[in-house]
C-alpha positions, -999 to +999 in steps of 0.1 A: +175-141+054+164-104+055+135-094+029+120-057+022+086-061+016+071-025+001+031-026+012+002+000-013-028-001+008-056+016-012-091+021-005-120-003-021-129+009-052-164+012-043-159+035-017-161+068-013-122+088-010-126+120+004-088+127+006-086+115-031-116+135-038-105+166-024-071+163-043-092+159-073-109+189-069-077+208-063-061+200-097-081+224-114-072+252-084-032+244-095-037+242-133-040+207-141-076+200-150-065+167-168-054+149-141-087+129-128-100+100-103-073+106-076-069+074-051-050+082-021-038+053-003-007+041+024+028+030+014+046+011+038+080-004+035+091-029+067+118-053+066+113-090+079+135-118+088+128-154+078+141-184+065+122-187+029+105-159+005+073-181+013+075-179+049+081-139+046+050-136+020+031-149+051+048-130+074+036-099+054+006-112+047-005-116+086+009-082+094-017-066+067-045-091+074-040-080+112-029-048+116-019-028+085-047-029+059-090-026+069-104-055+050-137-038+051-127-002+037-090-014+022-073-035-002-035-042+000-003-056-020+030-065-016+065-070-031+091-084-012+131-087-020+160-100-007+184-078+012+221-083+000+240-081+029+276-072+030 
């Protein structure tokens, strides 16, 4: 079975975001003062072939824990669907 997994990989909340920070700051510059507390993160979207959901949810999982997502600086999750083939 095919699956789409769609990956947000966001900085800890604790840390510091200088990209979001700086995105922040240029609100104002572009006439929206309201708009606050920008995160920026990653978006990934890889497709993955296995026999079950559950063994693609691992699948997925290893590929963040490994290689995707920074456990010290990042935090990740994931949605995965079945690709209808025709």
């Amino acid at each position: 079975m095919q699956f789409r997994a769609d990956i947000v990989i966001m900085p800890h909340r604790a840390l510091l975001d200088p990209q979001g920070k700086a995105v922040t700051s240029s609100m104002s510059n572009i006439g929206l003062p309201e708009i606050e507390n920008v995160r920026v993160g990653k978006h990934i979207q890889l497709d993955v072939t296995a026999d079950s959901l559950e063994v693609a949810e691992a699948k997925v999982k290893e590929a963040c824990d490994k290689l995707l997502a920074n456990p010290i600086m990042e935090v990740y999750e994931f949605s995965l669907a079945e690709l209808q083939t025709a």
